[in-house]
C-alpha positions as CSV (number, residue, x, y, z in Angstrom):
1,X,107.0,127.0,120.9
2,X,104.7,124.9,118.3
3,X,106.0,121.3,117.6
4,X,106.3,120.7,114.3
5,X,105.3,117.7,112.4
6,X,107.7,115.0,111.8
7,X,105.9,113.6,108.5
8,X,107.8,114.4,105.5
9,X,105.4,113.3,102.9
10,X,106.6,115.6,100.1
11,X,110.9,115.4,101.6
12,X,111.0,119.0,102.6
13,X,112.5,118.5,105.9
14,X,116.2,119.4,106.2
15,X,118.7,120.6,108.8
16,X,119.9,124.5,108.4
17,X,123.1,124.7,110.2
18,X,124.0,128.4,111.6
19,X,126.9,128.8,113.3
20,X,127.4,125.9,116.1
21,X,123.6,125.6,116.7
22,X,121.1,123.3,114.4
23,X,117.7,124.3,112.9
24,X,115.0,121.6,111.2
25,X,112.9,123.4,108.1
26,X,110.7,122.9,105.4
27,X,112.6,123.9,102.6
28,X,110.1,125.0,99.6
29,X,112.7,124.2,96.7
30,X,113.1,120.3,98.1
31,X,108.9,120.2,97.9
32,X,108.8,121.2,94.7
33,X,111.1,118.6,93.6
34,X,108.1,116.3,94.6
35,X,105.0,118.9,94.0
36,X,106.4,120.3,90.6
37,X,107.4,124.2,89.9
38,X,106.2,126.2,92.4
39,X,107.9,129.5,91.4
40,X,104.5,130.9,89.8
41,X,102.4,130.8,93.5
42,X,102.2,134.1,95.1
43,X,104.3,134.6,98.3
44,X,100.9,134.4,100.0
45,X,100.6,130.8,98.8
46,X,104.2,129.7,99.1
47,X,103.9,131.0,103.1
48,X,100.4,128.9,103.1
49,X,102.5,126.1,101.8
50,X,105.4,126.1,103.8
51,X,103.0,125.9,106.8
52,X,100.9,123.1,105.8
53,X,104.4,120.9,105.5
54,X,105.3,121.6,108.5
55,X,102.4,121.0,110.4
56,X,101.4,117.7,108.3
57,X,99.9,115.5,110.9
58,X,98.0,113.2,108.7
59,X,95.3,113.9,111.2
60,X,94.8,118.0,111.4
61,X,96.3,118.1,107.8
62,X,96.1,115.6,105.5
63,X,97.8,115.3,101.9
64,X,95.0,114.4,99.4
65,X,97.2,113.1,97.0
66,X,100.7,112.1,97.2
67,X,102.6,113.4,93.4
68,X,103.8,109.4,93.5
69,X,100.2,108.0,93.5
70,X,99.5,110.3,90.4
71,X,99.7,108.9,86.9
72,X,102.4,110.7,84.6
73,X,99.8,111.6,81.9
74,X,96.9,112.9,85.0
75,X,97.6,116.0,86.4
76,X,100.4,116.6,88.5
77,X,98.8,118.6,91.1
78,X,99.2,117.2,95.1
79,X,96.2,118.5,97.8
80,X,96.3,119.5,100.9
81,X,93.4,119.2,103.7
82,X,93.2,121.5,107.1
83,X,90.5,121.0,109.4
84,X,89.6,123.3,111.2
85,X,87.2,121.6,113.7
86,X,87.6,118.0,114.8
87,X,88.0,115.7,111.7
């Protein structure tokens, strides 16, 4: 089983509870709070998305830029990096 990244740069990282048993997700809603609306992306890009939270390891992905580093009046619009060799 893949470990998943503990780094919750965008606070997407919450506890689903089924039954007696406990699960840790990225929730997509809870990152657009910090990345803006998201309803507009294509399920392709939300799956893409929901990946790159939750395997944020500031090392194999990176966030380009954190929505709280961005002026009001720029654009509102956080990256994300993957390498895909050794970075």
């Amino acid at each position: 089983m893949a470990r998943y990244s503990k780094i919750n740069s965008f606070n997407a990282l919450k506890t689903l509870t089924v039954g007696s048993k406990s699960y840790q997700i990225y929730s997509l809603p809870r990152a657009a709070q910090s990345l803006g609306n998201i309803d507009q992306l294509p399920k392709s890009l939300k799956v893409l998305l929901e990946n790159l939270l939750r395997f944020e390891d500031q090392k194999s992905v990176k966030v380009l830029r954190p929505r709280n580093s961005i002026p009001s009046s720029s654009c509102t619009d956080a990256g994300f990096y993957r390498c895909t060799s050794s970075c």
